[in-house]
mmCIF file as Biopython writes it, N, C-alpha, C and O atoms, coordinates in Angstrom:
data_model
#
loop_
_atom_site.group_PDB
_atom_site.id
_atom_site.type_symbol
_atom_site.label_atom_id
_atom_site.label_alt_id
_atom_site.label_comp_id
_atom_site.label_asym_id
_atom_site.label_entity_id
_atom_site.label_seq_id
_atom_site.pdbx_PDB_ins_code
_atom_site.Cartn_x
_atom_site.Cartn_y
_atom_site.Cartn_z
_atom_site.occupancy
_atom_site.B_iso_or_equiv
_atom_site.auth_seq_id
_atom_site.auth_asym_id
_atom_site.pdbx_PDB_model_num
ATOM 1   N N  . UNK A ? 1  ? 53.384 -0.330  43.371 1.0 0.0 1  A 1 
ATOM 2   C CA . UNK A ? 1  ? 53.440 -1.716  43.816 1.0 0.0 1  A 1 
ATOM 3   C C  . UNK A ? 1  ? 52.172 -2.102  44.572 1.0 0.0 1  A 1 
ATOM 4   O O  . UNK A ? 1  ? 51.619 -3.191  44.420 1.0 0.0 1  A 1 
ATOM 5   N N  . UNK A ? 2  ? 51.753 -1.164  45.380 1.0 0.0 2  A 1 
ATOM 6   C CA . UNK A ? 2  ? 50.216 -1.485  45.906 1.0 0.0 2  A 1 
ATOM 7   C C  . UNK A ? 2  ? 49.312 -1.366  45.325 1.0 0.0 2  A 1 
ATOM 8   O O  . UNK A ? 2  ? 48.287 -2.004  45.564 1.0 0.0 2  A 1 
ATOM 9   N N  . UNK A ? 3  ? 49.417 -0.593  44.480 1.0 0.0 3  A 1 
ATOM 10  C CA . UNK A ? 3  ? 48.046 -0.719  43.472 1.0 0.0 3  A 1 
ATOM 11  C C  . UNK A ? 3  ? 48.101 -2.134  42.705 1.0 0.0 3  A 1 
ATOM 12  O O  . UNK A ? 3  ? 47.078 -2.803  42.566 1.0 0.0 3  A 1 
ATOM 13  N N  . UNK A ? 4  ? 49.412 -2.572  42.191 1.0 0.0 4  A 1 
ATOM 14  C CA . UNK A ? 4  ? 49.502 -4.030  41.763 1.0 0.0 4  A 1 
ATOM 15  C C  . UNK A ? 4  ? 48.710 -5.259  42.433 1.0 0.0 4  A 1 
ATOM 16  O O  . UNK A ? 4  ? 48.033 -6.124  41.877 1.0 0.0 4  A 1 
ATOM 17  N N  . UNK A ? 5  ? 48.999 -5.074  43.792 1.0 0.0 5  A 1 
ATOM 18  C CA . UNK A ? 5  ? 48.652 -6.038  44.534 1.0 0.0 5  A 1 
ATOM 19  C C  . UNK A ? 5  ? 46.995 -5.867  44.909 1.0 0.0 5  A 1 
ATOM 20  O O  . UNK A ? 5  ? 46.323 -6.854  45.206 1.0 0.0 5  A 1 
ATOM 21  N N  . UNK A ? 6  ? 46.513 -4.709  44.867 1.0 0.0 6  A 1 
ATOM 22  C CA . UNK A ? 6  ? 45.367 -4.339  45.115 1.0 0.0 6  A 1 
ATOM 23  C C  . UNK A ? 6  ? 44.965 -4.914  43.946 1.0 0.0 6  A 1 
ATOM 24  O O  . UNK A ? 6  ? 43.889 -5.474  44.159 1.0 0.0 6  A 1 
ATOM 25  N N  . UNK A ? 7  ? 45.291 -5.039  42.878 1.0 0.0 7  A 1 
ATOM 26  C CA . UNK A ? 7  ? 44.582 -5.632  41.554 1.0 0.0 7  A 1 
ATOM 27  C C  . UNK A ? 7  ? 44.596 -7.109  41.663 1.0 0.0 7  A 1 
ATOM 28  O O  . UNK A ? 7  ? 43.487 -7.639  41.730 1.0 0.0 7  A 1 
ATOM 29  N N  . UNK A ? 8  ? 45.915 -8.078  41.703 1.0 0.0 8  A 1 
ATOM 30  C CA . UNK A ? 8  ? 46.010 -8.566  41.429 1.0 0.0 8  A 1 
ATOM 31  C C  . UNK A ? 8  ? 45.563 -9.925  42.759 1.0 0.0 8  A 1 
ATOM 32  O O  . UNK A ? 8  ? 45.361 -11.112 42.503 1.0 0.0 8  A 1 
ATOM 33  N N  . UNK A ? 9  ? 45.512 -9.276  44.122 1.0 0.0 9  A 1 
ATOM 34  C CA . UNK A ? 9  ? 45.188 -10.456 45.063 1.0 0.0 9  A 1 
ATOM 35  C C  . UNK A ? 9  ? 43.253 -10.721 44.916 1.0 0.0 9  A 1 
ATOM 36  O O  . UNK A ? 9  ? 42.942 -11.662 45.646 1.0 0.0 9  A 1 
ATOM 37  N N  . UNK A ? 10 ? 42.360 -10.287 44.382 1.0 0.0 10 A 1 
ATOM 38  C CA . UNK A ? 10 ? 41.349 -10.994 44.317 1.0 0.0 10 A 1 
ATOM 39  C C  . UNK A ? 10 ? 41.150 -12.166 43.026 1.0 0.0 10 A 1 
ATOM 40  O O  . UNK A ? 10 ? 40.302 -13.038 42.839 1.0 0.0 10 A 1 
ATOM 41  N N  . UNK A ? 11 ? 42.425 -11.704 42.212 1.0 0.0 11 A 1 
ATOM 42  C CA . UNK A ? 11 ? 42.713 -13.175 41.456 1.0 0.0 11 A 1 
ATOM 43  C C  . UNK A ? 11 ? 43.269 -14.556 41.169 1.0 0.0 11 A 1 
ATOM 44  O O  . UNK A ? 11 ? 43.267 -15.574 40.477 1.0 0.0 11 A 1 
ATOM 45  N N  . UNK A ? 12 ? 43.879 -13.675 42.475 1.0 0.0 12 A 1 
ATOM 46  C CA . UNK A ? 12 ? 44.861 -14.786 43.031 1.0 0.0 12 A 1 
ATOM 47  C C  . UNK A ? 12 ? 43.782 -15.624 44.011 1.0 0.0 12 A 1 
ATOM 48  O O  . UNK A ? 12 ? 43.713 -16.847 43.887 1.0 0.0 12 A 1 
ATOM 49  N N  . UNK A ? 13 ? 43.048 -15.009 44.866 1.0 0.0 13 A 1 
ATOM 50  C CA . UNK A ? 13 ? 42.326 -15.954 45.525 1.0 0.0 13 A 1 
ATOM 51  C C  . UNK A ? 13 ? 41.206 -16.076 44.522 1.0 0.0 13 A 1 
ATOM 52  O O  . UNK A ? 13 ? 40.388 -16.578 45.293 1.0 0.0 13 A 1 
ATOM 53  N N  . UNK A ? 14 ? 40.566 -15.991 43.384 1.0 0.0 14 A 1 
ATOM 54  C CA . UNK A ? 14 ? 39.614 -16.739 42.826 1.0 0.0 14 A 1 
ATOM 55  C C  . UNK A ? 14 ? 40.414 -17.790 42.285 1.0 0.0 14 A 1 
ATOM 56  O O  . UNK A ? 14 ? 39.756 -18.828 42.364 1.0 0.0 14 A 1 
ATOM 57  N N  . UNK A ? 15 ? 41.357 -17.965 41.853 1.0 0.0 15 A 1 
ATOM 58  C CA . UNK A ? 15 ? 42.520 -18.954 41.183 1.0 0.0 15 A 1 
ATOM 59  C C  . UNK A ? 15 ? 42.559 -19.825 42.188 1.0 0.0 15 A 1 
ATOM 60  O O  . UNK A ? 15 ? 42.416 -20.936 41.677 1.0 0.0 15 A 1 
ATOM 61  N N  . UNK A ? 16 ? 42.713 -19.954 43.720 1.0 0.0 16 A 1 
ATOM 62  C CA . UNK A ? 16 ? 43.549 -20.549 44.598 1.0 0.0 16 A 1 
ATOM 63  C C  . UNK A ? 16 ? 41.683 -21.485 45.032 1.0 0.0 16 A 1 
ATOM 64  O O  . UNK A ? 16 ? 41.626 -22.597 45.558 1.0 0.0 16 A 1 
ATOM 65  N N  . UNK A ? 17 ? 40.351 -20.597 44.606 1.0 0.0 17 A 1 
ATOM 66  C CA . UNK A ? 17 ? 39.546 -21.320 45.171 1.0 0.0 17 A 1 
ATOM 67  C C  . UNK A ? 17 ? 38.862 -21.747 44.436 1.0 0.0 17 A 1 
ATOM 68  O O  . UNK A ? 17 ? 37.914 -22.425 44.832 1.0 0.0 17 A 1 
ATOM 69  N N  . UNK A ? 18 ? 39.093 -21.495 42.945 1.0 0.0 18 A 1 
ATOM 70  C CA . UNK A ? 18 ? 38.655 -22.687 41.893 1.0 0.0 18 A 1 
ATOM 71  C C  . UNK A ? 18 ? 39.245 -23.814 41.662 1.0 0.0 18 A 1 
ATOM 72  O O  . UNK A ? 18 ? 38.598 -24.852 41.525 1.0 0.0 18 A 1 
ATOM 73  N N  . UNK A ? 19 ? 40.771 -23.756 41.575 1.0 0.0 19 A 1 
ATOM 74  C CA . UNK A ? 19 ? 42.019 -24.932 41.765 1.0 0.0 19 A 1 
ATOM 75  C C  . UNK A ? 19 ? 41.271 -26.138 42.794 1.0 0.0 19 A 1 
ATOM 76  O O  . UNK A ? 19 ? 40.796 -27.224 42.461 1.0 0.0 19 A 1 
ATOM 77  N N  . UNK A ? 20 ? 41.362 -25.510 44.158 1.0 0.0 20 A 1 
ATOM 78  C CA . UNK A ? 20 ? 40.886 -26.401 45.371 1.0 0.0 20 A 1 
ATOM 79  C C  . UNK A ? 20 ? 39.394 -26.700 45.232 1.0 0.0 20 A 1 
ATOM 80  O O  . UNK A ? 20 ? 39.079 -27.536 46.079 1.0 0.0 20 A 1 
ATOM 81  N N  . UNK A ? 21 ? 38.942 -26.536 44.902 1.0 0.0 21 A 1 
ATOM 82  C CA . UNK A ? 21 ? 37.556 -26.761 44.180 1.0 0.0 21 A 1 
ATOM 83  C C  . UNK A ? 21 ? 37.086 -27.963 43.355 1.0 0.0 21 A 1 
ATOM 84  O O  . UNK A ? 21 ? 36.140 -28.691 43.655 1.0 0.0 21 A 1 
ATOM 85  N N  . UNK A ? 22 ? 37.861 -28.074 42.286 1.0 0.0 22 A 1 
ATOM 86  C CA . UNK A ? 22 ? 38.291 -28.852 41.321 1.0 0.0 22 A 1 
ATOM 87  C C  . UNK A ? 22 ? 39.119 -30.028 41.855 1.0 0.0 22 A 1 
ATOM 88  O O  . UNK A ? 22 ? 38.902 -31.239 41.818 1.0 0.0 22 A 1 
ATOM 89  N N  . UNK A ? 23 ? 39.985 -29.415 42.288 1.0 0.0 23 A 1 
ATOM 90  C CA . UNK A ? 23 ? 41.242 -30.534 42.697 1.0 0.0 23 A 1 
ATOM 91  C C  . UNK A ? 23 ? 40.323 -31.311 43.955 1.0 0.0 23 A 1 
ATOM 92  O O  . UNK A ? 23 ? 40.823 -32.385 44.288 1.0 0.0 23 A 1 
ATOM 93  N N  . UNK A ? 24 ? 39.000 -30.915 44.736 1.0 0.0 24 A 1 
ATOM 94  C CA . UNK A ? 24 ? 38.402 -31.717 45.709 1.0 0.0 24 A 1 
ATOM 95  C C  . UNK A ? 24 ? 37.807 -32.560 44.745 1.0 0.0 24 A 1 
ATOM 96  O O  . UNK A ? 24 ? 38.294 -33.683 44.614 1.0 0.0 24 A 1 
ATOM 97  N N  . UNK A ? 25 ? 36.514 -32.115 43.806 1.0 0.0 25 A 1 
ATOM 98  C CA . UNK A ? 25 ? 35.655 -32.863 42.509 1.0 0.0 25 A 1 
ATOM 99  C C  . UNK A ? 25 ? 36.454 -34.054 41.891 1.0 0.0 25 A 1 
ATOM 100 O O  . UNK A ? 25 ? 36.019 -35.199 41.771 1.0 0.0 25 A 1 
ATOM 101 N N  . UNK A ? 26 ? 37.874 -33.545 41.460 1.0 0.0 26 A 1 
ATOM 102 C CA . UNK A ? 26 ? 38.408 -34.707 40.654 1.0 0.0 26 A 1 
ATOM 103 C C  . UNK A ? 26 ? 38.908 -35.664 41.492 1.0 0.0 26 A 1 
ATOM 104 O O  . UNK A ? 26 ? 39.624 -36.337 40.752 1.0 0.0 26 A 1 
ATOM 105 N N  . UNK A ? 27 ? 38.976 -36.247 42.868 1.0 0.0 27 A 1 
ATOM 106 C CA . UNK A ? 27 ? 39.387 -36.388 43.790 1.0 0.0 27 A 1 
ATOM 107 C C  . UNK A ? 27 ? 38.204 -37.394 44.567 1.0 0.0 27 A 1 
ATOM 108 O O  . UNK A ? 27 ? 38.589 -38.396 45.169 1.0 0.0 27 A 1 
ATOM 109 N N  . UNK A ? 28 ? 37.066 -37.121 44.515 1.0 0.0 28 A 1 
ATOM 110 C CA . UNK A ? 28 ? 35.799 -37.480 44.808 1.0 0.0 28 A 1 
ATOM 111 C C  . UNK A ? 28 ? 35.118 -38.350 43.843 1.0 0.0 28 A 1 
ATOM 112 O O  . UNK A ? 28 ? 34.590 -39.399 44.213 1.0 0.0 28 A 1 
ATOM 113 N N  . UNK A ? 29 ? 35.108 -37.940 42.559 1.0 0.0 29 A 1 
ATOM 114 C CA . UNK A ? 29 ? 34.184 -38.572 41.394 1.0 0.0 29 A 1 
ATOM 115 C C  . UNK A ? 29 ? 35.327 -39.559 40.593 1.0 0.0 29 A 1 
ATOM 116 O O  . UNK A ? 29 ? 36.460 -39.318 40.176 1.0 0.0 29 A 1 
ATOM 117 N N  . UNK A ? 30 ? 34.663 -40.523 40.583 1.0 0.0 30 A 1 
ATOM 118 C CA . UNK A ? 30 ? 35.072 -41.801 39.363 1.0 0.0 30 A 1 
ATOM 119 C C  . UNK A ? 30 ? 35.188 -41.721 37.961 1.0 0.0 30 A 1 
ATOM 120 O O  . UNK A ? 30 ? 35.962 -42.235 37.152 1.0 0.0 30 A 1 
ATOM 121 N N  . UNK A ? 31 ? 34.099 -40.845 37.858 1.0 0.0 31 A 1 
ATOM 122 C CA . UNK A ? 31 ? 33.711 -40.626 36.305 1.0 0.0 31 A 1 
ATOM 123 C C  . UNK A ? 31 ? 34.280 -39.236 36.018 1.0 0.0 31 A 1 
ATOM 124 O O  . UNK A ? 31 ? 34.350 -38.256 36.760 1.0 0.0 31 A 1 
ATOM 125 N N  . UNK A ? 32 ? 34.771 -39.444 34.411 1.0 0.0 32 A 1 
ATOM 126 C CA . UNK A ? 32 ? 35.206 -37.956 33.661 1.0 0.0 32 A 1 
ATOM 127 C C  . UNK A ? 32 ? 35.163 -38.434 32.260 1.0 0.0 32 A 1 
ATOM 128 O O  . UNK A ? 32 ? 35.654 -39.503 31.899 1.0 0.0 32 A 1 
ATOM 129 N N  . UNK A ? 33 ? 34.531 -37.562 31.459 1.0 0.0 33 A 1 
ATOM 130 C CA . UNK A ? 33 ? 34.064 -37.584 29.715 1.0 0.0 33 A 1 
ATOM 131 C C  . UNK A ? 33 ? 35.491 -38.283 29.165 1.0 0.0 33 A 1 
ATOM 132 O O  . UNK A ? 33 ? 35.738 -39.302 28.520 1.0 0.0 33 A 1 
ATOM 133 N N  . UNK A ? 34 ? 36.290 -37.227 29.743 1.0 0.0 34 A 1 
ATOM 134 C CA . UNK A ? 34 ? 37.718 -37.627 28.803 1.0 0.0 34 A 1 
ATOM 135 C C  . UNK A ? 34 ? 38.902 -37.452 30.512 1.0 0.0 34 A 1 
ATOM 136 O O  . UNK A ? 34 ? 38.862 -36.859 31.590 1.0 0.0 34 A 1 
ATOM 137 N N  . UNK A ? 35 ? 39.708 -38.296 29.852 1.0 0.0 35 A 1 
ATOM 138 C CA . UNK A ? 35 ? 40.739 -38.476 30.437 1.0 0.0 35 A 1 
ATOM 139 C C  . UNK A ? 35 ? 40.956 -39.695 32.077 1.0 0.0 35 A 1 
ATOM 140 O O  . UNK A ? 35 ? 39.978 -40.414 32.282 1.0 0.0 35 A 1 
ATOM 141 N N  . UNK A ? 36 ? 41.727 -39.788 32.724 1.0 0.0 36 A 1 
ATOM 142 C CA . UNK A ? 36 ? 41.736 -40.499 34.036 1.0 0.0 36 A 1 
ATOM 143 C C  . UNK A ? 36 ? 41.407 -39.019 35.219 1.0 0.0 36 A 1 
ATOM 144 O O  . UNK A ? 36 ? 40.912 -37.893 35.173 1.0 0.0 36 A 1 
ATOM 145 N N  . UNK A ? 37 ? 41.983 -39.839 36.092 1.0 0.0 37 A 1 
ATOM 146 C CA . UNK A ? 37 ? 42.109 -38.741 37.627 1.0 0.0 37 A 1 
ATOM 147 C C  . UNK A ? 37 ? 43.610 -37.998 37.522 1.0 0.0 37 A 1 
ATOM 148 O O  . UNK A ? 37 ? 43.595 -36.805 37.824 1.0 0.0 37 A 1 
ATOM 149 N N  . UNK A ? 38 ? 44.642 -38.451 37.208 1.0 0.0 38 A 1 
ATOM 150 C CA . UNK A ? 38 ? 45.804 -38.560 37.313 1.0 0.0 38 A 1 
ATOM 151 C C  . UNK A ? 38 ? 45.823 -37.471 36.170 1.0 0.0 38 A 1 
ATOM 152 O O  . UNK A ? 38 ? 46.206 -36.360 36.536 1.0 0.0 38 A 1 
ATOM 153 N N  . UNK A ? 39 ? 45.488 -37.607 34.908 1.0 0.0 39 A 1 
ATOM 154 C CA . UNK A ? 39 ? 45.573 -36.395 33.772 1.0 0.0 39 A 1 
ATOM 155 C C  . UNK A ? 39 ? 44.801 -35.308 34.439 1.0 0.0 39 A 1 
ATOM 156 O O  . UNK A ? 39 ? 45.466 -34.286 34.602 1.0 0.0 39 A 1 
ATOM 157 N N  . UNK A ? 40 ? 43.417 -35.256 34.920 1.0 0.0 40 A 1 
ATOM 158 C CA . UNK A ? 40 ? 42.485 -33.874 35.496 1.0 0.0 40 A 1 
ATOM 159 C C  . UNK A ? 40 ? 43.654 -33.461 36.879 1.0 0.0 40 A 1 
ATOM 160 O O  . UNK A ? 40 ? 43.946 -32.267 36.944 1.0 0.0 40 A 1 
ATOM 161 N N  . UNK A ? 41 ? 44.118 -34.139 37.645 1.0 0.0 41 A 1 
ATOM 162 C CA . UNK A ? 41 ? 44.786 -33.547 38.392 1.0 0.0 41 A 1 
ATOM 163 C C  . UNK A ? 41 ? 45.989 -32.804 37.804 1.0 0.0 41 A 1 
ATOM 164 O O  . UNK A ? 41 ? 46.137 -31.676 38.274 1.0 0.0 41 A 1 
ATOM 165 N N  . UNK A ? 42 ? 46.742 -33.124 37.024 1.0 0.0 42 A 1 
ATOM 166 C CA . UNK A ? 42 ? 47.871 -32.497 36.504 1.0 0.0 42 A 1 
ATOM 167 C C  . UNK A ? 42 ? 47.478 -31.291 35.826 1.0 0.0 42 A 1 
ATOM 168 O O  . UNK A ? 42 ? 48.179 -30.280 35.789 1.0 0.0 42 A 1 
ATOM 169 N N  . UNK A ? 43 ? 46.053 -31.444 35.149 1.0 0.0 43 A 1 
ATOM 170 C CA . UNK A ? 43 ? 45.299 -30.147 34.823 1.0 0.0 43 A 1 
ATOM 171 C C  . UNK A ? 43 ? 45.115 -28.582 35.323 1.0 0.0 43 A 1 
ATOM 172 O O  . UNK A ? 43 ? 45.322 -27.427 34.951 1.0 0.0 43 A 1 
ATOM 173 N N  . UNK A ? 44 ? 44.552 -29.393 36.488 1.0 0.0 44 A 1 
ATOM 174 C CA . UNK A ? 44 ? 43.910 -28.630 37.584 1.0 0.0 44 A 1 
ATOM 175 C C  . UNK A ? 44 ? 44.901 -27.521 38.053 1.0 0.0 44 A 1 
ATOM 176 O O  . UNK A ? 44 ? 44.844 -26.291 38.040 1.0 0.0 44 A 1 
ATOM 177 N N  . UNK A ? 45 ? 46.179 -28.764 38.631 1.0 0.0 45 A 1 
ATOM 178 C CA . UNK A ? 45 ? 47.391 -27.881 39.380 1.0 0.0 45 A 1 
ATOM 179 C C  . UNK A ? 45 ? 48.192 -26.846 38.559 1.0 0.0 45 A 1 
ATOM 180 O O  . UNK A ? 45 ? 48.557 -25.792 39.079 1.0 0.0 45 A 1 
ATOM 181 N N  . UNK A ? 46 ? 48.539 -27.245 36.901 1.0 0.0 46 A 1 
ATOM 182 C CA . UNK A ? 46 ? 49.680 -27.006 36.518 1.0 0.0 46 A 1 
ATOM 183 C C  . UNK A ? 46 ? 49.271 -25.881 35.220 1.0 0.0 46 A 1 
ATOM 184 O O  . UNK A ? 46 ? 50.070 -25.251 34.526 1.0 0.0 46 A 1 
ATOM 185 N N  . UNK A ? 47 ? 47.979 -25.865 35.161 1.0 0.0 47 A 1 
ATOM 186 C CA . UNK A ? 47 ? 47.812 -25.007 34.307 1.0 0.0 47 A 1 
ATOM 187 C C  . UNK A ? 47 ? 46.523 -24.167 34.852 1.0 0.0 47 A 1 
ATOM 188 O O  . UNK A ? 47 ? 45.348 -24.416 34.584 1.0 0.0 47 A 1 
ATOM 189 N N  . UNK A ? 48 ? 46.995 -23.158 35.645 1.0 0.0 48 A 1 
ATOM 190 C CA . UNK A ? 48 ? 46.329 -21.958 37.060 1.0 0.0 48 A 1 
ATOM 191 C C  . UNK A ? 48 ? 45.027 -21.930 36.030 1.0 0.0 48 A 1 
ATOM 192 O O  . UNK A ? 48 ? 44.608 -22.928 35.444 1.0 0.0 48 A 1 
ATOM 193 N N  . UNK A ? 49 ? 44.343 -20.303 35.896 1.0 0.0 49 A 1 
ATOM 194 C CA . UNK A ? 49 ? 43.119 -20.646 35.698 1.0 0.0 49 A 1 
ATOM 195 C C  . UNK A ? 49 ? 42.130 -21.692 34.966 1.0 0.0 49 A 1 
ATOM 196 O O  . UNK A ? 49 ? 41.203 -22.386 35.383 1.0 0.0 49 A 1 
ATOM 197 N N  . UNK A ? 50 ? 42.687 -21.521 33.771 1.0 0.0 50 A 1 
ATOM 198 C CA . UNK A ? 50 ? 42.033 -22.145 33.005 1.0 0.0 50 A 1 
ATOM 199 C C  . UNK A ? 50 ? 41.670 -23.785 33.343 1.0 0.0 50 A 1 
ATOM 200 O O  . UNK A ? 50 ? 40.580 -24.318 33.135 1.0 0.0 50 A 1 
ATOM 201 N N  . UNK A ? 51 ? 42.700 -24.336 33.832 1.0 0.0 51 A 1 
ATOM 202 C CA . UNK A ? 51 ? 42.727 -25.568 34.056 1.0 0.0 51 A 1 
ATOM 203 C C  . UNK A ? 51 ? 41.724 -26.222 34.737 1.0 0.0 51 A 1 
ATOM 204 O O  . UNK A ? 51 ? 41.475 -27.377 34.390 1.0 0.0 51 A 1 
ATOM 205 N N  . UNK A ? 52 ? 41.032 -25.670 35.727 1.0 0.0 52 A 1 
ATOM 206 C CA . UNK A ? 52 ? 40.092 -25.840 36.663 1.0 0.0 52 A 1 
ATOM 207 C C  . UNK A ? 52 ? 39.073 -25.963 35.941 1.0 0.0 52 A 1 
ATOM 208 O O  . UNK A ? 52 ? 38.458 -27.029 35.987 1.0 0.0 52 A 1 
ATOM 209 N N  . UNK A ? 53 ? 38.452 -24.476 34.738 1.0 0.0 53 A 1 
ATOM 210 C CA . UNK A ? 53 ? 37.586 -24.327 34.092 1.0 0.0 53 A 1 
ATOM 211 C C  . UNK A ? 53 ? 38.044 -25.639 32.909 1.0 0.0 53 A 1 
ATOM 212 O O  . UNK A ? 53 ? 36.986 -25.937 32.355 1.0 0.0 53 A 1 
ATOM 213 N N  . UNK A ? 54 ? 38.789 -26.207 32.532 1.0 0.0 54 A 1 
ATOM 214 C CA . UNK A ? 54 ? 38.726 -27.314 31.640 1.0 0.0 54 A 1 
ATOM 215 C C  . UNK A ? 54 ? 38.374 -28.228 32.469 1.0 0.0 54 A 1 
ATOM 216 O O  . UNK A ? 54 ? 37.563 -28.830 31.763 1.0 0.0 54 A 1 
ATOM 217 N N  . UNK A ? 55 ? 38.382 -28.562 33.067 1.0 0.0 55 A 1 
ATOM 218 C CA . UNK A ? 55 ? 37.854 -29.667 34.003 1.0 0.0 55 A 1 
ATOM 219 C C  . UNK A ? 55 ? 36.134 -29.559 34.199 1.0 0.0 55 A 1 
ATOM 220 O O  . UNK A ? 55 ? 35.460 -30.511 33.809 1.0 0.0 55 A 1 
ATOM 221 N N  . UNK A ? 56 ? 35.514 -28.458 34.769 1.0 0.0 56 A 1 
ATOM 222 C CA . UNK A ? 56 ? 33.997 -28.178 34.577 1.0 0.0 56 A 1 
ATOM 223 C C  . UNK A ? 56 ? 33.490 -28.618 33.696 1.0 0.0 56 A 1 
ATOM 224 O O  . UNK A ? 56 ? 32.712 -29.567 33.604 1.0 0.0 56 A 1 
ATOM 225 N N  . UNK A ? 57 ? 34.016 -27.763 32.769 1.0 0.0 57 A 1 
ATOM 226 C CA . UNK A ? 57 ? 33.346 -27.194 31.160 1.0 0.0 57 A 1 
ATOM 227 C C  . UNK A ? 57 ? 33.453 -29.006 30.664 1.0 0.0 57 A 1 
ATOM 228 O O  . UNK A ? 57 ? 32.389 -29.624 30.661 1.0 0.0 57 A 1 
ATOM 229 N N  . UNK A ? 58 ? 35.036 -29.925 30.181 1.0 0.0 58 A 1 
ATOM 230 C CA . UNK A ? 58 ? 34.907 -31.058 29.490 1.0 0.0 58 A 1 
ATOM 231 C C  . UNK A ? 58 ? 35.045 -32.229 30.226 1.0 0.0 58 A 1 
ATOM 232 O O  . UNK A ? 58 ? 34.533 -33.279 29.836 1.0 0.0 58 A 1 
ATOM 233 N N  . UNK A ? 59 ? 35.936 -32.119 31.649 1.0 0.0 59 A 1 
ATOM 234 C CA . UNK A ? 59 ? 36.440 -33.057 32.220 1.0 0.0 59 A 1 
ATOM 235 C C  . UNK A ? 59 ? 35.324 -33.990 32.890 1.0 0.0 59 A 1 
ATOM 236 O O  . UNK A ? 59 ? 35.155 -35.173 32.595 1.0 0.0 59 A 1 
ATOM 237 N N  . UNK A ? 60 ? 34.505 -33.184 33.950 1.0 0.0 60 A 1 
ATOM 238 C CA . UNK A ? 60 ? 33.229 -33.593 34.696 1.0 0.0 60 A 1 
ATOM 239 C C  . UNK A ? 60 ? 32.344 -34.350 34.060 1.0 0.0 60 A 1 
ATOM 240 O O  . UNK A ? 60 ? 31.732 -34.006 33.049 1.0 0.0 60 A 1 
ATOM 241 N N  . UNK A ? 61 ? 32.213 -35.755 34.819 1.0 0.0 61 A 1 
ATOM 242 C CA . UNK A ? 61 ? 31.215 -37.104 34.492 1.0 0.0 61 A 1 
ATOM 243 C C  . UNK A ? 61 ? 30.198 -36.699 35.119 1.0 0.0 61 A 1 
ATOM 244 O O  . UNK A ? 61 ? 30.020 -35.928 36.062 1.0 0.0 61 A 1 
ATOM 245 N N  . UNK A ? 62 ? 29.325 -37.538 34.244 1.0 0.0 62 A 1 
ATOM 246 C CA . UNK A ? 62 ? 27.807 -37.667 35.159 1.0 0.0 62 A 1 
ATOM 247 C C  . UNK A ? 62 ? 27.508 -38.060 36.390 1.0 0.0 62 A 1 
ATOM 248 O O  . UNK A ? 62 ? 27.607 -39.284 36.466 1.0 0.0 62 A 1 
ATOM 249 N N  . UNK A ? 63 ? 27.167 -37.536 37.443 1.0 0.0 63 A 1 
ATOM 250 C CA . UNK A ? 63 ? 26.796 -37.273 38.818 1.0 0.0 63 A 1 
ATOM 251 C C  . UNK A ? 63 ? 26.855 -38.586 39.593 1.0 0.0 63 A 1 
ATOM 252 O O  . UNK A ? 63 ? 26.578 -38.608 40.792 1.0 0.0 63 A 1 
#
């Protein structure tokens, strides 16, 4: 069980500080390629890693 957790808590906090990361960006900026604020947020929260990284990679407007 500790070796579990020894594995699994530095992913849990890269997860918890890309989420909040993202969830500040989409939160801040007006602009996004595709979608509203309201769709990138539901993103962000509800679908753990990846979601954040969809937001970078397609979601993020020009500066």
């Amino acid at each position: 069980m500790d070796n579990q957790l020894a594995l699994l808590l530095p992913v849990i906090i890269l997860e918890f500080i890309l989420a909040i990361t993202a969830l500040i960006h989409v939160i801040k900026h007006p602009n996004y390629r595709f979608g509203n604020k309201f769709i990138w947020i539901l993103v962000v929260l509800f679908i753990q890693i990846i979601g954040p990284i969809f937001y970078f990679i397609f979601g993020r407007g020009e500066e």
